[in-house]
C-alpha positions in Angstrom: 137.3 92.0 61.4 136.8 90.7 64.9 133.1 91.9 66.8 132.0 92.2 70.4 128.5 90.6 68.4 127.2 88.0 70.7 123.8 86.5 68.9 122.4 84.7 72.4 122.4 88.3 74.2 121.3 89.8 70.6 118.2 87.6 70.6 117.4 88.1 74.0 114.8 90.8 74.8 115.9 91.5 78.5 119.1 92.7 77.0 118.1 95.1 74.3 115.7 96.3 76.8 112.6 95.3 76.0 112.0 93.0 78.4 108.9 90.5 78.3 109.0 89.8 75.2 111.0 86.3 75.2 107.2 84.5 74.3 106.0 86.6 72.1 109.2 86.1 69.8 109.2 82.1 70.8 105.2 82.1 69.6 105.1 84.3 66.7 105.5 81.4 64.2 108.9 80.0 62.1 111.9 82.2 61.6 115.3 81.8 60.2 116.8 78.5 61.4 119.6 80.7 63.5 117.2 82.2 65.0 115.5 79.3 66.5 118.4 77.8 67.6 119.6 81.1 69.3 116.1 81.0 70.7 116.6 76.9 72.3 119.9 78.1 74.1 117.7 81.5 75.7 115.2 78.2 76.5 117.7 76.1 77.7 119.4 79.3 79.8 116.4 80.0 81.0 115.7 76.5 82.5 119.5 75.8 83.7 119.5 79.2 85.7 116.0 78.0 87.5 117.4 74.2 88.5 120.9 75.9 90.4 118.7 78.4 91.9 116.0 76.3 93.3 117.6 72.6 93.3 118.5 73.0 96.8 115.2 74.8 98.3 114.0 71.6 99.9 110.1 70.0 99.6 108.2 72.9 98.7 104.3 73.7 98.4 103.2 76.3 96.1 101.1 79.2 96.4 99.2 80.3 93.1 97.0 83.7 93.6 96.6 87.1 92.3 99.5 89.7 92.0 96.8 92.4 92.9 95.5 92.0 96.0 97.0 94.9 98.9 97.9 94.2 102.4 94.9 94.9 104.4 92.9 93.1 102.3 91.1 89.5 103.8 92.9 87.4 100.9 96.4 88.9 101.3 96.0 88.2 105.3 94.2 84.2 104.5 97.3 84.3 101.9 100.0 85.7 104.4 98.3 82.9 107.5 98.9 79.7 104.6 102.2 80.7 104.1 103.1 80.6 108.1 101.0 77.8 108.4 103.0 75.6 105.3 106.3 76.7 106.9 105.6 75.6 110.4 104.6 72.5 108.6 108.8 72.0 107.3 107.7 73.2 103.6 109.4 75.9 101.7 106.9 78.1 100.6 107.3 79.1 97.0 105.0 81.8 94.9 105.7 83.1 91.6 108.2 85.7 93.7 105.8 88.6 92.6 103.6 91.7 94.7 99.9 90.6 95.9 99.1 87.3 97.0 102.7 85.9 96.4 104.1 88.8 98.8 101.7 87.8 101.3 102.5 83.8 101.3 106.3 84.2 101.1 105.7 87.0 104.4 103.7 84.4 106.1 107.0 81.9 105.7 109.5 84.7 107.0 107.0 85.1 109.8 107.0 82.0 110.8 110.7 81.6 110.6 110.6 79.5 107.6 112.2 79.1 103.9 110.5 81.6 101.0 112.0 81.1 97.3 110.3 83.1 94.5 110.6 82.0 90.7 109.4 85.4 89.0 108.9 86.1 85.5 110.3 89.4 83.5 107.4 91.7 82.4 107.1 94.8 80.5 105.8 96.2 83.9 108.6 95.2 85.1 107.7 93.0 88.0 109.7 92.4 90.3 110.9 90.0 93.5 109.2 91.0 96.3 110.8 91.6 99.6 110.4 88.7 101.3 112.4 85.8 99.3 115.5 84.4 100.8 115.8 83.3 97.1 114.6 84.3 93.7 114.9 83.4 90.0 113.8 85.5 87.7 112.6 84.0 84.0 112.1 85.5 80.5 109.4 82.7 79.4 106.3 81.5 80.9 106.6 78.1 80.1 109.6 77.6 81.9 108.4 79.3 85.1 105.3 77.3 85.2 107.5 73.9 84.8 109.7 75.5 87.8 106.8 76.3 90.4 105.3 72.5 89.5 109.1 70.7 89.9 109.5 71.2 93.2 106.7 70.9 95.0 104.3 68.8 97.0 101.4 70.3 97.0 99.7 73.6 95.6 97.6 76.2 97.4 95.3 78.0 95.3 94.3 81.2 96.7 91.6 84.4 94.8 93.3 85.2 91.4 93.1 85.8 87.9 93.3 84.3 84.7 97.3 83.6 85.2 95.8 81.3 88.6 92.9 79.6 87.2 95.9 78.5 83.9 98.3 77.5 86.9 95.4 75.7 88.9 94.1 73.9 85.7 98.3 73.0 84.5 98.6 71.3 87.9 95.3 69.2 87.6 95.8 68.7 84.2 99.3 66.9 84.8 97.8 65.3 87.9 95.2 63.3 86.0 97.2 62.0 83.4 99.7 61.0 85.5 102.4 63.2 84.4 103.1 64.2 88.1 102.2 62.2 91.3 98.9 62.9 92.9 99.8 65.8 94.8 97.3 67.7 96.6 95.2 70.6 95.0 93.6 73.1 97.9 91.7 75.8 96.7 90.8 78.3 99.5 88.5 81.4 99.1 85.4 79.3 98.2 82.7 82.2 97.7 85.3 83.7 95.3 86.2 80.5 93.5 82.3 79.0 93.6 80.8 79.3 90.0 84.8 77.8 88.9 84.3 74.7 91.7 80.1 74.4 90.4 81.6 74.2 86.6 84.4 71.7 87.4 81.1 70.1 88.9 79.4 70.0 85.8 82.1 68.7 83.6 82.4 65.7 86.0 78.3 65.6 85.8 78.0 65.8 82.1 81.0 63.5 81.7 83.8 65.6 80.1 85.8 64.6 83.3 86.1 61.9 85.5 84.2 62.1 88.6 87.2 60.7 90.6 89.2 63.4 89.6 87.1 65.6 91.5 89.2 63.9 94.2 92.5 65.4 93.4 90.5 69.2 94.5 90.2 70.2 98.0 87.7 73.7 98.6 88.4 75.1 102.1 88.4 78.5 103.8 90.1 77.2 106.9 93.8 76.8 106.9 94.0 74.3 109.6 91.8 72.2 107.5 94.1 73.1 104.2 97.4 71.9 106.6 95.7 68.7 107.4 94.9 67.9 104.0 98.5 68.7 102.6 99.7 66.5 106.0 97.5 63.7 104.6 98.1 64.1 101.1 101.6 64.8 100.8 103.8 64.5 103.9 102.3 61.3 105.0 102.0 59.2 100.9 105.5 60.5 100.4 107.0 60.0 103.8 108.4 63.2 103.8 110.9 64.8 106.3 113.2 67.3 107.2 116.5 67.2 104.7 119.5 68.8 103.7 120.7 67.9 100.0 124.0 68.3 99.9 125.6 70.8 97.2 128.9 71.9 96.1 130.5 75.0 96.8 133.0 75.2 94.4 130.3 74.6 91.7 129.0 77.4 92.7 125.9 76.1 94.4 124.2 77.2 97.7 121.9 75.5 100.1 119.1 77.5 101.9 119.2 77.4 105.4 116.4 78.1 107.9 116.4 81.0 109.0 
């Protein structure tokens, strides 16, 4: 007898409403060889539905920083300022598409008149896109989000955050120095908040558990015009960056994302 039963919407936690819970059933150790392969295609899913939606965003720089931080707030408004300043600069501002920090960097790019694309993640607190994205993407695993907000961009602005920003800060250096991405540039901005974290990356370079050069690859500012210039000097000019519309096709489905 004939079912409706379809095992990839089975396995997937969104469905059955209990969203968030994609990693913990990808990490929780070896299961039933179906299983694992239902859980690749959620993988694969996952990753195919983040390249349409973002392939045709345009040179981004990414914005890393805490979910809780309110409007009002001096790091929302530094956050809210970067994201103006990186659009004025021909960037697409991207954030992980969340409230806090992320609201306040994809607001700056509206402000300014600029692109804002959001690649969020699904939680059991149910977070979701904030108001200010011309696009979104919204992802069941972690992995796959962090390989999303590294793809595309140029450059990564790390603003005051948490234990989720300090792993995103430490993925991008990590993949800088060993040459899995190009040296893009690394600005960290807050630096009273982030001083005993820049003082311990010190250390390791002093005590030799990392290359003293690689304390190259970080730049510590509170000013954004000196965070643009360093992004202009690191990024736009190495990669001779520009302006640029890829083309896509329509009847594929695809869209572009205009300025607005």
């Amino acid at each position: 007898m004939k079912t409706n039963h379809d095992p990839l919407k089975a396995a997937d936690p969104a469905s059955s409403g209990e969203c968030g819970r994609a990693d913990r059933l990808m990490l929780q150790g070896p299961r039933s060889r179906t299983s694992e392969i239902v859980q690749l295609l959620r993988v694969t899913r996952d990753f195919l539905r983040g390249f349409r939606a973002l392939h045709f965003v345009g040179p981004c720089v990414t914005i890393f920083g805490s979910a809780r931080a309110r409007e009002g707030e001096p790091h929302y408004q530094l956050a809210r300022l970067m994201g103006a300043a990186i659009a004025r600069l021909g960037f697409t501002v991207m954030t992980g598409g969340g409230p806090g920090i992320m609201e306040a960097a994809n607001r700056g790019a509206k402000d300014a008149g600029g692109r804002s694309v959001g690649c969020n993640i699904a939680l059991p607190s149910e977070q979701k896109p904030n108001a200010y994205l011309d696009r979104w993407v919204t992802m069941h695993y972690f992995f796959v989000r962090k390989t999303l907000l590294v793809k595309y961009s140029y450059a990564f602005v790390v603003m005051p955050g948490g234990a989720g920003t300090v792993d995103e800060l430490f993925e991008a250096l990590t993949l800088i120095q060993t040459g899995k991405i190009e040296n893009f540039p690394i600005v960290i901005m807050g630096t009273e908040y982030w001083r005993e974290l820049l003082g311990f990356i010190e250390k390791m370079a002093r005590v030799g558990t990392m290359s003293r050069t690689d304390l190259d690859l970080i730049y510590a500012t509170d000013s954004v015009d000196e965070a643009i210039a360093h992004i202009r000097e690191k990024a736009i000019k190495p990669f001779h960056l520009k302006a640029a519309v890829r083309g896509h096709w329509p009847w594929l489905g695809e869209r572009g994302l205009g300025r607005t």
